[in-house]
C-alpha positions as protocol buffer text, in pm:
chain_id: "A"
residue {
  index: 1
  type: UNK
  ca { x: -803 y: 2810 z: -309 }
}
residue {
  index: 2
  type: UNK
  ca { x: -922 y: 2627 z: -566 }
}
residue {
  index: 3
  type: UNK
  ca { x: -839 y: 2226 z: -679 }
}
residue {
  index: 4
  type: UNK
  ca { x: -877 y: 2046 z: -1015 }
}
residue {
  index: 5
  type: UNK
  ca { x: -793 y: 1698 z: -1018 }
}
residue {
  index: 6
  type: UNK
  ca { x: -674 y: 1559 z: -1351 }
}
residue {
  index: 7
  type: UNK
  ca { x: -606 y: 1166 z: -1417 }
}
residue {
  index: 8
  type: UNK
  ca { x: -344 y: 1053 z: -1706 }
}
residue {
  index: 9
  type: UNK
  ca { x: -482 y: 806 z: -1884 }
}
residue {
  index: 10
  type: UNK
  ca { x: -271 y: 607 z: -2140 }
}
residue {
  index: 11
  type: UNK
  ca { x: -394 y: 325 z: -2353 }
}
residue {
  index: 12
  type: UNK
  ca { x: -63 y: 177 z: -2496 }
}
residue {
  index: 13
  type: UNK
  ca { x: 71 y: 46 z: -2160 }
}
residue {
  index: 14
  type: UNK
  ca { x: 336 y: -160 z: -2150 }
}
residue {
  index: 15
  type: UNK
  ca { x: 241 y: -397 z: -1935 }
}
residue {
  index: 16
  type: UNK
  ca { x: -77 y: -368 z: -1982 }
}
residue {
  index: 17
  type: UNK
  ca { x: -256 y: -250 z: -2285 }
}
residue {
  index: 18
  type: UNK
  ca { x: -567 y: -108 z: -2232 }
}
residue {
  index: 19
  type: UNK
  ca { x: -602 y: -126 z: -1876 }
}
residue {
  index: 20
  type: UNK
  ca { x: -788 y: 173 z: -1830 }
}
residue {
  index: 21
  type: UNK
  ca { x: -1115 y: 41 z: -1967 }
}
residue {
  index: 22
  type: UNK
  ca { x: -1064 y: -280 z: -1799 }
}
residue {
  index: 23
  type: UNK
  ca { x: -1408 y: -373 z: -1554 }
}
residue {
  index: 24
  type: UNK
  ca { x: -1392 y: -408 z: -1240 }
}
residue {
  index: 25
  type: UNK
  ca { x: -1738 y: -524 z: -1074 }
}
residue {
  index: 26
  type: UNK
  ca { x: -1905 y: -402 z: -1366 }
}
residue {
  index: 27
  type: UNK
  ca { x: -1746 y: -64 z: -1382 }
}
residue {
  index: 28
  type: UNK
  ca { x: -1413 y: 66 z: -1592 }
}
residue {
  index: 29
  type: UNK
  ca { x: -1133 y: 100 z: -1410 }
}
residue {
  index: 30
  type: UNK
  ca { x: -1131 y: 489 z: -1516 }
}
residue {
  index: 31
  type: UNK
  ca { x: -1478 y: 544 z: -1415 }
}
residue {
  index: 32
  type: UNK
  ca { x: -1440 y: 379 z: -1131 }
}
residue {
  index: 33
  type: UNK
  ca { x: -1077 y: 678 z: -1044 }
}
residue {
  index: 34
  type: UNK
  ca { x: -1313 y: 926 z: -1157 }
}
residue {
  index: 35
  type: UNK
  ca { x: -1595 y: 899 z: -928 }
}
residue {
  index: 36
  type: UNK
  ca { x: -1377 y: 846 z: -613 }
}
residue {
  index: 37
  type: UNK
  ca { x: -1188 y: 1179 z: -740 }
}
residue {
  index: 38
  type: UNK
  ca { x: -1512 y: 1400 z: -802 }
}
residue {
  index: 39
  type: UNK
  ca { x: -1629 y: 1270 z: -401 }
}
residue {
  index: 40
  type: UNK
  ca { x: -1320 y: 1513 z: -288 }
}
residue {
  index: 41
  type: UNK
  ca { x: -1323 y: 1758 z: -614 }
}
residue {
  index: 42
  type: UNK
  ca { x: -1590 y: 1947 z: -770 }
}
residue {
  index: 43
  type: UNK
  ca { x: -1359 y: 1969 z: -1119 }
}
residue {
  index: 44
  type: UNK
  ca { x: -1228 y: 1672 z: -1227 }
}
residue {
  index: 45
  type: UNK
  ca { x: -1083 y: 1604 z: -1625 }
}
residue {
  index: 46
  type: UNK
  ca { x: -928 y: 1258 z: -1755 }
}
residue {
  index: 47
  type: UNK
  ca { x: -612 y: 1361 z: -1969 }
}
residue {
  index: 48
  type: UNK
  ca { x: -577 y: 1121 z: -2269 }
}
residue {
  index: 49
  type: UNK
  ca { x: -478 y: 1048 z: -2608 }
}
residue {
  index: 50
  type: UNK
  ca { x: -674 y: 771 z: -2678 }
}
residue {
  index: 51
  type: UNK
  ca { x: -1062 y: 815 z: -2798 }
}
residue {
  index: 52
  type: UNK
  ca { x: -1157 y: 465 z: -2658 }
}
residue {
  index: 53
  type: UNK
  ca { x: -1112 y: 654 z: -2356 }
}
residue {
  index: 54
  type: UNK
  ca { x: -1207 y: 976 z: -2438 }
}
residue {
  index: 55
  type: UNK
  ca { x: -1527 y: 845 z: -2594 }
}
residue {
  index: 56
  type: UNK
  ca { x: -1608 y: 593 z: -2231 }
}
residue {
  index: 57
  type: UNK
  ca { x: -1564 y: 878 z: -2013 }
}
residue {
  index: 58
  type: UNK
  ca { x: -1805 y: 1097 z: -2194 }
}
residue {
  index: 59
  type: UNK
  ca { x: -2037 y: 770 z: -2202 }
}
residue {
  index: 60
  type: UNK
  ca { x: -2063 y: 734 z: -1839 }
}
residue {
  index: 61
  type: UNK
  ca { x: -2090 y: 1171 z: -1788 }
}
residue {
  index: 62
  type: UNK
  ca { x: -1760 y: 1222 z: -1696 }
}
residue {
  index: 63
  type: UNK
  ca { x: -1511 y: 1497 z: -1884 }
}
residue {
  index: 64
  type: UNK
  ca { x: -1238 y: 1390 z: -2116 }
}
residue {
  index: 65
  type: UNK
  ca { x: -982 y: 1601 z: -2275 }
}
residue {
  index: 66
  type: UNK
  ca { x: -750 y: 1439 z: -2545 }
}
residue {
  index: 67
  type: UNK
  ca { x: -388 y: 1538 z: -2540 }
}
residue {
  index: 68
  type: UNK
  ca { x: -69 y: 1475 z: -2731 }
}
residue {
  index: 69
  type: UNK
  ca { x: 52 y: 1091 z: -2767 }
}
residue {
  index: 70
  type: UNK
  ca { x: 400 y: 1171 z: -2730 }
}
residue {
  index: 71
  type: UNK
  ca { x: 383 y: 1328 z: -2353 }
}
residue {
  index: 72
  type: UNK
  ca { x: 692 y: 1165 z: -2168 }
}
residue {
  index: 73
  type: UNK
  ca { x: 527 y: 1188 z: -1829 }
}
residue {
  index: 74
  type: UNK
  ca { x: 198 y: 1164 z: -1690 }
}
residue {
  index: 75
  type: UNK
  ca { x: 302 y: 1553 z: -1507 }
}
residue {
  index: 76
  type: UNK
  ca { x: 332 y: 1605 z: -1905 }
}
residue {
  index: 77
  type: UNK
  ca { x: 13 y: 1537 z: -1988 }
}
residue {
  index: 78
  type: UNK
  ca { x: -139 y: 1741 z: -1680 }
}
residue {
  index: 79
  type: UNK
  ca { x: 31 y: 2036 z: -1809 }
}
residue {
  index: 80
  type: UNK
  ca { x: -148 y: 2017 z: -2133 }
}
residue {
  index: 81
  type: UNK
  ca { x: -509 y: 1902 z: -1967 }
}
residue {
  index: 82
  type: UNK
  ca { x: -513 y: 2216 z: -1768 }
}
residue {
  index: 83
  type: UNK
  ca { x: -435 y: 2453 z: -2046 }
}
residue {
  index: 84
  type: UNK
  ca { x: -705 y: 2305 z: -2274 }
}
residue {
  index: 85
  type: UNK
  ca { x: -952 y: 2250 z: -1994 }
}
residue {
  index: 86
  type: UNK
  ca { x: -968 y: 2677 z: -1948 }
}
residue {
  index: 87
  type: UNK
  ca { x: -926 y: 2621 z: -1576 }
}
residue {
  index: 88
  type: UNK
  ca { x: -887 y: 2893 z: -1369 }
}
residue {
  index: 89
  type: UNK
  ca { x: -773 y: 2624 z: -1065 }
}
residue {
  index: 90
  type: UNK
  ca { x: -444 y: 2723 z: -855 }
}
residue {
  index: 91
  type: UNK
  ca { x: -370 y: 2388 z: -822 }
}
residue {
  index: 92
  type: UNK
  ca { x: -352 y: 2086 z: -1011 }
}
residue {
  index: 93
  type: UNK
  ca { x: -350 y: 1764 z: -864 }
}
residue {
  index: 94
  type: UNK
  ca { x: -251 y: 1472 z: -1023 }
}
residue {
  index: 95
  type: UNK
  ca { x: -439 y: 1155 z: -982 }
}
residue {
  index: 96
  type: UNK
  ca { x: -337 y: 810 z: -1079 }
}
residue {
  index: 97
  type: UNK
  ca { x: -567 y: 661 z: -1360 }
}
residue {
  index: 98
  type: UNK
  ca { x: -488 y: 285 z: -1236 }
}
residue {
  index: 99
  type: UNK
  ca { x: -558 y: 302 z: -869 }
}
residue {
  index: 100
  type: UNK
  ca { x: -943 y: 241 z: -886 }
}
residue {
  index: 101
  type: UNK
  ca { x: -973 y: 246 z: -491 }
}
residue {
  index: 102
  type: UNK
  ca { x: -821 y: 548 z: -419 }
}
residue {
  index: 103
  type: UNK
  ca { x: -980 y: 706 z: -122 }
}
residue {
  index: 104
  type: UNK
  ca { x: -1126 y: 1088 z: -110 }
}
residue {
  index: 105
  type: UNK
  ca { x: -904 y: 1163 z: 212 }
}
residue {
  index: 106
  type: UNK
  ca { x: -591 y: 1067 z: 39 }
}
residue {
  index: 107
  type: UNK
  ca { x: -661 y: 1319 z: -226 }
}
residue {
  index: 108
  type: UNK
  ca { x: -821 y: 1579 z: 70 }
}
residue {
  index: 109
  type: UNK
  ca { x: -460 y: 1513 z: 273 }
}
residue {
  index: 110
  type: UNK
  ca { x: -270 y: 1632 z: -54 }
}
residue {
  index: 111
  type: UNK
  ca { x: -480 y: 1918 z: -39 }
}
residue {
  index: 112
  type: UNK
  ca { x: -436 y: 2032 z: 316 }
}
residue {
  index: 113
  type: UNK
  ca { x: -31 y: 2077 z: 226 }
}
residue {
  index: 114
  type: UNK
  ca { x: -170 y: 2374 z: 44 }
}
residue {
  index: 115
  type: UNK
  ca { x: -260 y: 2555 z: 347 }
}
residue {
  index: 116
  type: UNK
  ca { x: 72 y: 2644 z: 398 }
}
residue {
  index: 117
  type: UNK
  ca { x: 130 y: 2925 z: 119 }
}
residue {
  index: 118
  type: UNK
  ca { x: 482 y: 2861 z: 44 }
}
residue {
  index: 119
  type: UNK
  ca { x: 389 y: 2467 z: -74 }
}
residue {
  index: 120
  type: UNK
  ca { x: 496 y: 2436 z: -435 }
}
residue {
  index: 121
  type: UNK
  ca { x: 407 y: 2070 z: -494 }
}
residue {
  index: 122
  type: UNK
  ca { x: 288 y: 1787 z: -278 }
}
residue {
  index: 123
  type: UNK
  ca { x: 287 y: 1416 z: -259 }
}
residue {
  index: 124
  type: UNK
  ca { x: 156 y: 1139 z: -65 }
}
residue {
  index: 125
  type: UNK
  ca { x: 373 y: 869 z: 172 }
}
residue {
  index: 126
  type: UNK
  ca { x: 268 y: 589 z: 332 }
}
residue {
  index: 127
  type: UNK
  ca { x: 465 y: 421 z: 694 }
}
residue {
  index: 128
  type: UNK
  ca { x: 551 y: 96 z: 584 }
}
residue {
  index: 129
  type: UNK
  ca { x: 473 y: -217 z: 793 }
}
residue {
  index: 130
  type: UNK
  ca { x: 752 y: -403 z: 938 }
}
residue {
  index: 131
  type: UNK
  ca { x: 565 y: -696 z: 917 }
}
residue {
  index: 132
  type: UNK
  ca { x: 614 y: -708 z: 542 }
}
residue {
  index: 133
  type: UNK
  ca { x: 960 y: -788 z: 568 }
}
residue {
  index: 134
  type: UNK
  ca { x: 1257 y: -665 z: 385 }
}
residue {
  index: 135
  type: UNK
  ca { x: 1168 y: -810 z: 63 }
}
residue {
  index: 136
  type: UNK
  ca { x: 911 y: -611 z: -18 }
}
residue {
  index: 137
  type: UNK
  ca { x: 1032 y: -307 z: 177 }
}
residue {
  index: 138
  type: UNK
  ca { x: 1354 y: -352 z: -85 }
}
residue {
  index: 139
  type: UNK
  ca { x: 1108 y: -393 z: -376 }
}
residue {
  index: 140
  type: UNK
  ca { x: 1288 y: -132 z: -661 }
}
residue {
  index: 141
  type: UNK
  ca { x: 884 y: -107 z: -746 }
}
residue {
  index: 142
  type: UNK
  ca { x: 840 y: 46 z: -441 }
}
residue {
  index: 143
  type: UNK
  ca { x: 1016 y: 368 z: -410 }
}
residue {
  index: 144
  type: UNK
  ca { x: 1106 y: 485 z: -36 }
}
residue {
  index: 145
  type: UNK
  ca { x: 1139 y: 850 z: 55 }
}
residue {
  index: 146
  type: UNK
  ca { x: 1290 y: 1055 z: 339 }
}
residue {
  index: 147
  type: UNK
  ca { x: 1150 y: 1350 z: 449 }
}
residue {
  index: 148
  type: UNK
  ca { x: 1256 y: 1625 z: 736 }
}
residue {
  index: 149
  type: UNK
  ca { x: 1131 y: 1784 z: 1030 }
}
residue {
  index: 150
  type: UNK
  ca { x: 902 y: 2038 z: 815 }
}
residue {
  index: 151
  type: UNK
  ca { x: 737 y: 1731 z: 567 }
}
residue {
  index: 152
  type: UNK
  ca { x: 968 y: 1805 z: 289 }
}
residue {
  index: 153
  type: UNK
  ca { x: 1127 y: 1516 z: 94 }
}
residue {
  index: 154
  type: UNK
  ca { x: 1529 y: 1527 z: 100 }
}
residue {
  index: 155
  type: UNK
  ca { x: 1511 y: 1224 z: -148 }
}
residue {
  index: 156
  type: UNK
  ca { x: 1326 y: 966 z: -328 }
}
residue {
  index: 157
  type: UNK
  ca { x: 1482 y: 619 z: -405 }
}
residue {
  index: 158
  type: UNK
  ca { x: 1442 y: 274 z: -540 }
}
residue {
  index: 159
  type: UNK
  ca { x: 1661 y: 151 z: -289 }
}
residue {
  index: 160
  type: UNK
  ca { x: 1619 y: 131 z: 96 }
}
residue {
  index: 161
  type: UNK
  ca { x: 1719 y: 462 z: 253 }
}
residue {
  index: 162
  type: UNK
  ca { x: 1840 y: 501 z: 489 }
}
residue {
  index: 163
  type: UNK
  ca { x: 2087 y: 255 z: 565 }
}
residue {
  index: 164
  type: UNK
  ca { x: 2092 y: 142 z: 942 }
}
residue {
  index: 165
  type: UNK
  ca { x: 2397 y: 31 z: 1076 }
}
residue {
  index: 166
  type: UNK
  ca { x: 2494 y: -166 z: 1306 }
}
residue {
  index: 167
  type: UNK
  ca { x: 2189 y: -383 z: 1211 }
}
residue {
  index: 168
  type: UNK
  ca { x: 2129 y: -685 z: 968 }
}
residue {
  index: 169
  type: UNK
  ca { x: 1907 y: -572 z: 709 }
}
residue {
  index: 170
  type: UNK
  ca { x: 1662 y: -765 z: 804 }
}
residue {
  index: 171
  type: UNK
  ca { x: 1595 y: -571 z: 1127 }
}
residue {
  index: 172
  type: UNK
  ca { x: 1592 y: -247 z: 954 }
}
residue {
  index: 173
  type: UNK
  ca { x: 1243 y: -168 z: 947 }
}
residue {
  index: 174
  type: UNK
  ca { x: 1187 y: -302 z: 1301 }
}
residue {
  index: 175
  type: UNK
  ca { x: 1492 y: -30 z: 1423 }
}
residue {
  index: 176
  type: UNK
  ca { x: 1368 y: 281 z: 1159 }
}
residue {
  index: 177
  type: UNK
  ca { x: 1016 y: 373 z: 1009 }
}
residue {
  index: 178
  type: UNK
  ca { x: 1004 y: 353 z: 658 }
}
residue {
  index: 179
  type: UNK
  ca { x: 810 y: 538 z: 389 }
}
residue {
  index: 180
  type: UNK
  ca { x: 686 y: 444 z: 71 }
}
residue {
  index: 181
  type: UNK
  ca { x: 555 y: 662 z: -212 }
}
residue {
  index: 182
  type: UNK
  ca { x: 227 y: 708 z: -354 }
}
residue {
  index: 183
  type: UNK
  ca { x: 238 y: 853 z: -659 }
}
residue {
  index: 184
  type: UNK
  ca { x: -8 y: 1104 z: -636 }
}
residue {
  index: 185
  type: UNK
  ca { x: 97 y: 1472 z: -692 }
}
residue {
  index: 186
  type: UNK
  ca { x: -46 y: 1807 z: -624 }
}
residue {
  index: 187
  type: UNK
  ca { x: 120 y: 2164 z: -791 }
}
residue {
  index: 188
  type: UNK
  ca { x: 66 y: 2497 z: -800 }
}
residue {
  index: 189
  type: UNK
  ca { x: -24 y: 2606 z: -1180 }
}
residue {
  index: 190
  type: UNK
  ca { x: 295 y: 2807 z: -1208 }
}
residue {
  index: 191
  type: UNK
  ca { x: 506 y: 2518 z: -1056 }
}
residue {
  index: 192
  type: UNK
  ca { x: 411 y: 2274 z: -1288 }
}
residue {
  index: 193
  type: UNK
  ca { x: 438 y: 2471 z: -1607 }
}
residue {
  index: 194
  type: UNK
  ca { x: 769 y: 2545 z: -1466 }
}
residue {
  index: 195
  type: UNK
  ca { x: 878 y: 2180 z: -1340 }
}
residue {
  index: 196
  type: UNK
  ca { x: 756 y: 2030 z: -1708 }
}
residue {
  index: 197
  type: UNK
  ca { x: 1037 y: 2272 z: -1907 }
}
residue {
  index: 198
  type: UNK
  ca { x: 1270 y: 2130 z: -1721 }
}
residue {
  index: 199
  type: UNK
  ca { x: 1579 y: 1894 z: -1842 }
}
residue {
  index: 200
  type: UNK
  ca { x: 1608 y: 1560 z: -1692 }
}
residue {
  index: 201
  type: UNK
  ca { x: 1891 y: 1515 z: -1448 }
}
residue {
  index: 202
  type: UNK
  ca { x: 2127 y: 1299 z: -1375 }
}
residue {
  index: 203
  type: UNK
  ca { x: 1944 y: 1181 z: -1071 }
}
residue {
  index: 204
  type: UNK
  ca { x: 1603 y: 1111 z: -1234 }
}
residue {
  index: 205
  type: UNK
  ca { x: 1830 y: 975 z: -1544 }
}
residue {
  index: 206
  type: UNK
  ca { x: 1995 y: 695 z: -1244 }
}
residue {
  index: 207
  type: UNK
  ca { x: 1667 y: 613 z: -1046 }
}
residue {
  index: 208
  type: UNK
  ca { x: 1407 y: 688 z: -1324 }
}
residue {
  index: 209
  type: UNK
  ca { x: 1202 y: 886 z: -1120 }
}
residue {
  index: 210
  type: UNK
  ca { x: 1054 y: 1227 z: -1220 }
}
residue {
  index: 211
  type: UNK
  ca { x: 1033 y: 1401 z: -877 }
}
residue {
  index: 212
  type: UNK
  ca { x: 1417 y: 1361 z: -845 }
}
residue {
  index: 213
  type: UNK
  ca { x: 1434 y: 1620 z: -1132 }
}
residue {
  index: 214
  type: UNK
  ca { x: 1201 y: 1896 z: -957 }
}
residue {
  index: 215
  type: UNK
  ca { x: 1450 y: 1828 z: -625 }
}
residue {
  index: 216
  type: UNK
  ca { x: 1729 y: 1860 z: -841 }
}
residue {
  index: 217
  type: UNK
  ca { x: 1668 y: 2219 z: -957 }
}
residue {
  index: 218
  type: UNK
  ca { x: 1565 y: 2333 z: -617 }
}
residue {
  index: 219
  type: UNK
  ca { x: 1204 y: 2312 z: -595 }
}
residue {
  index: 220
  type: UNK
  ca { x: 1049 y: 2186 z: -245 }
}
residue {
  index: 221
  type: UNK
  ca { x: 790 y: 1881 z: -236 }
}
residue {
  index: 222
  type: UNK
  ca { x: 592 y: 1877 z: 58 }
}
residue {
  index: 223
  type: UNK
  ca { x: 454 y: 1542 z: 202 }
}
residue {
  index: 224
  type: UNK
  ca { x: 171 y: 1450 z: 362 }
}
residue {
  index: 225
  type: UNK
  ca { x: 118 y: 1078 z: 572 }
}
residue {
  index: 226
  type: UNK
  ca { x: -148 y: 864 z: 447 }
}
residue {
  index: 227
  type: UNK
  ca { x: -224 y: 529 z: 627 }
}
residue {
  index: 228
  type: UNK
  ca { x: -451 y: 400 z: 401 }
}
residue {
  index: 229
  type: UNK
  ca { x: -349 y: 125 z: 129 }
}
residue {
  index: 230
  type: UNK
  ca { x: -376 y: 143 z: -180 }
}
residue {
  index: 231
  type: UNK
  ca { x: -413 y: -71 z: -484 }
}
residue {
  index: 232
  type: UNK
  ca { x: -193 y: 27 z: -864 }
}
residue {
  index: 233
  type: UNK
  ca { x: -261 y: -193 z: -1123 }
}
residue {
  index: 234
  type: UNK
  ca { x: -5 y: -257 z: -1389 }
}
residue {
  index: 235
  type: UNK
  ca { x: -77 y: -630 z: -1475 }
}
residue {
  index: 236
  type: UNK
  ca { x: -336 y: -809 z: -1595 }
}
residue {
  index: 237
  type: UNK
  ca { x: -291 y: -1040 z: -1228 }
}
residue {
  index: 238
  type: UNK
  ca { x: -334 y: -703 z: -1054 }
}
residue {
  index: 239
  type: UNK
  ca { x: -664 y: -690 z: -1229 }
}
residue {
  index: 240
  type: UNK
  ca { x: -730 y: -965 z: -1063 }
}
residue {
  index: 241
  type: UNK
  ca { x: -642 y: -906 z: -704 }
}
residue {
  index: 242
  type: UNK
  ca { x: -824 y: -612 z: -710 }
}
residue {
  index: 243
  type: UNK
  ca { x: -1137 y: -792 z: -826 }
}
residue {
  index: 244
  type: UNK
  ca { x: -1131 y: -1017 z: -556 }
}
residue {
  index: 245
  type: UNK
  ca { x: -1021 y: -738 z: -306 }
}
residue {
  index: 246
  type: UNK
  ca { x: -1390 y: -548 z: -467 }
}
residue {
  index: 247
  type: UNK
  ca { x: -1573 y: -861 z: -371 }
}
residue {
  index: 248
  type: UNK
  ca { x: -1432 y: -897 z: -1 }
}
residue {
  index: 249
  type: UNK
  ca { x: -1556 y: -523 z: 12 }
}
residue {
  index: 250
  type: UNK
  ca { x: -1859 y: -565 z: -110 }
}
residue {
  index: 251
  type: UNK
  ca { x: -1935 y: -882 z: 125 }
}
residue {
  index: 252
  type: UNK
  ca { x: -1829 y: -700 z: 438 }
}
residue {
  index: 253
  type: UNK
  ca { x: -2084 y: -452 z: 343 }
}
residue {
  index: 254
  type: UNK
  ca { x: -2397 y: -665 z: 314 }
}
């Protein structure tokens, strides 16, 4: 079977603006997605529609494919990559472009869901430490998901699901382990130019989140467990944490 990974890559975010060809330790944050990406996957293509972008990746050796501005989804804009690219990959996956530290076995754990022939798309999860508390286990930032016995999801939420009774919230994720979602998605070619013709529901409409609209018409997301943290940045003071989170690497290594 064979895997291209594709990275969105938006300059007019939000939050944001231009945080794709922000440095970190002397690198772009794009660059620095793309090489981690092409240690697990021989093909890899950023998807933008910005030629700042377009123009840095090709700068640094890396391949760049510009795509419509008006792409309401990042699963969008993979959809168009992979027609343009000329691809002949049976599955695409999609890699975040603001997660700069993402780890090859993350993106190699995706990948193993595929060995079961009847996976249509797949996503990553992550247990979530008690330790954390229930503030940040309630974060609406920080969508949970509940999967069954076979490692597909039954539901994604912004909320805390499920709700355990009988205890006070605050010993819910001492009495139940949670998952959180990391938003990195893998689909079969035919999957995801059928998932992206699809209307929006009403559950994706409520909770603003695009998976809820694949589960809504039926189709099956498999998950796989990753342990290893990651780091999205959507602020500038994101930026920052992860620049000081690059240093702390880089001194444990000398």
């Amino acid at each position: 079977m064979k895997f291209i990974g594709i990275i969105p890559s938006r300059y007019k975010s939000t939050r944001f603006p231009g945080k794709p060809l922000a440095m970190i330790g002397g690198m772009t944050m794009i660059e620095r997605v793309y090489r981690q990406a092409s240690l697990e996957l021989d093909e890899v293509i950023v998807a933008t529609d910005d030629s700042r972008i377009f123009d840095t990746v090709k700068a640094f050796g890396g391949r760049a494919v510009m795509t419509a501005e008006t792409h309401p989804s990042g699963t969008d804009r993979c959809r168009e990559a992979y027609e343009l690219s000329g691809s002949d990959a049976d599955v695409i996956i999609n890699i975040q472009g603001d997660e700069p530290f993402i780890e090859p076995a993350q993106i190699a754990d995706v990948k193993s869901c595929f060995d079961d022939p009847s996976t249509e798309i797949a996503t990553l999860v992550r247990p979530f430490d008690p330790a954390r508390g229930f503030e940040a286990l309630s974060d609406p930032n920080t969508p949970k998901v509940v999967f069954n016995q076979h490692k597909e999801a039954i539901y994604f939420s912004r909320s805390v699901i499920p709700y355990v009774r009988n205890y006070p919230k605050e010993q819910w994720a001492s009495e139940h382990q949670y998952y959180t979602h990391i938003g990195l998605y893998a689909y079969r070619a035919d999957i995801l130019d059928r998932i992206t013709r699809l209307d929006r529901g009403t559950l994706e409409v409520a909770e603003s989140l695009e998976q809820l609209r694949w589960l809504e018409n039926g189709f099956k997301i498999k998950v796989a467990v990753s342990d290893y943290d990651t780091i999205g940045i959507d602020t500038p003071a994101d930026l920052e944490a992860a620049i000081a989170f690059l240093k702390r690497k880089e001194s444990c290594n000398d």
